[in-house]
ROLO-610973 format. One line per field, with one value per residue (C-alpha): residue number from 0; x, y, z. Coordinates in nm, 2 decimals. Layout:
! ROLO-610973
n	NUM:...
xx	X:...
yy	Y:...
zz	Z:...
END
This chain:
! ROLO-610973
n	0:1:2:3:4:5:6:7:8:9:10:11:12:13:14:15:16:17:18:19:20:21:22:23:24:25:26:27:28:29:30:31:32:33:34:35:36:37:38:39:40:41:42:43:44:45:46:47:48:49:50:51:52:53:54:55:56:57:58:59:60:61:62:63:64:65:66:67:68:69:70:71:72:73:74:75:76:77:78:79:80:81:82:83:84:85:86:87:88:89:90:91:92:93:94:95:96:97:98:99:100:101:102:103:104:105
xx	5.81:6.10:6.00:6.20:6.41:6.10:6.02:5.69:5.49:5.22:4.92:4.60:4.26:4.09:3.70:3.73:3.97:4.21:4.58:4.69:5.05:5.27:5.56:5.82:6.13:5.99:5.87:5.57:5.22:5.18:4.93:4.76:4.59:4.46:4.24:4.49:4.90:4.91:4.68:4.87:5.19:5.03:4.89:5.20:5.38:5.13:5.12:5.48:5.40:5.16:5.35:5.66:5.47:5.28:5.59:5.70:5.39:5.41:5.77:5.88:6.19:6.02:6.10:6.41:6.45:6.70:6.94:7.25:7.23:7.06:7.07:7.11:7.13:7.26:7.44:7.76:7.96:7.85:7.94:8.30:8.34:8.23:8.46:8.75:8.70:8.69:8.99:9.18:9.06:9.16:8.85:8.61:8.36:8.06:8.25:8.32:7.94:7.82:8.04:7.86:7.52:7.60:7.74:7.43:7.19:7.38
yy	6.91:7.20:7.55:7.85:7.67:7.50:7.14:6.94:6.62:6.49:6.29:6.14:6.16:5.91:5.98:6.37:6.28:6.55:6.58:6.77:6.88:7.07:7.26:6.99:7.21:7.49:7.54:7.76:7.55:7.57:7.37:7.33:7.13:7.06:6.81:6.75:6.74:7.09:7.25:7.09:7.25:7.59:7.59:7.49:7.77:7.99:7.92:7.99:8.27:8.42:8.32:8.52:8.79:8.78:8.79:9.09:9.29:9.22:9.32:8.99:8.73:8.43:8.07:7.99:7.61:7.45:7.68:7.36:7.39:7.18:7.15:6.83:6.78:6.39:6.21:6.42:6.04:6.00:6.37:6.33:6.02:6.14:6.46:6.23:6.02:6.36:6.47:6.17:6.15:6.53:6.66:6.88:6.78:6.90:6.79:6.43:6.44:6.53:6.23:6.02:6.12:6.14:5.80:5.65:5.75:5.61
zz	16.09:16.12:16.09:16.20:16.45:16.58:16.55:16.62:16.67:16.52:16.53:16.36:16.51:16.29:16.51:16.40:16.09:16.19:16.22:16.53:16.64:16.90:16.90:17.14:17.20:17.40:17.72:17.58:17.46:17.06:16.91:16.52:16.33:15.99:15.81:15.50:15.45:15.33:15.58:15.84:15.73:15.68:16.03:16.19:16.01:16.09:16.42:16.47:16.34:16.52:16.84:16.68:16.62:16.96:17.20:16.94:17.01:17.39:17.38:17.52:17.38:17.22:17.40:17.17:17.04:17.32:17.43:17.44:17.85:18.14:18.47:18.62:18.99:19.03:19.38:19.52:19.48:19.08:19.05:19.19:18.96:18.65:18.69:18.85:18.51:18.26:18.42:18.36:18.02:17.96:17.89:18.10:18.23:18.01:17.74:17.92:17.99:17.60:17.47:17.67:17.58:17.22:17.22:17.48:17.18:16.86
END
């Protein structure tokens, strides 16, 4: 489910017959849950919510849905070949480096 810019995962405890989610692309811990479809979406609305509203009150910037930058720290050799490789391909090398990743998940 989407909601705000936020996004989640969800599951189905069939002992408790409950659904149970979390928000996946924060660093921040938000959790609901529901025992039907609709309450399920109203809690994870909610939630978001509350957690908007929260980090309002205490004056503090909420954890933003992926921000479009990483850090990834690889081998000094893989780094000079992958920008050696952008460069003659004319592109830079975040933009050499998004092509791939786009085209490694298609």
């Amino acid at each position: 489910m989407k909601y705000k810019g936020y996004e989640s995962v969800v599951e189905f405890d069939d002992e408790a017959e409950i659904f149970h989610g979390e928000i996946i692309n924060i660093r921040d811990v938000i959790t609901f849950q529901g025992s039907s479809v609709e309450e399920l979406k109203q809690a994870f609305q909610d939630s978001v919510d509350d957690y908007l509203e929260f980090c309002k009150q205490r004056g503090e910037e909420p954890d933003k849905p992926f921000s479009g930058k990483f850090v990834v720290r690889i081998n000094p050799q893989l780094h000079q070949v992958i920008a050696i490789r952008a460069r003659k391909e004319g592109k830079s090398l975040n933009s050499w480096i998004e092509q791939q990743l786009s085209e490694s998940i298609a």
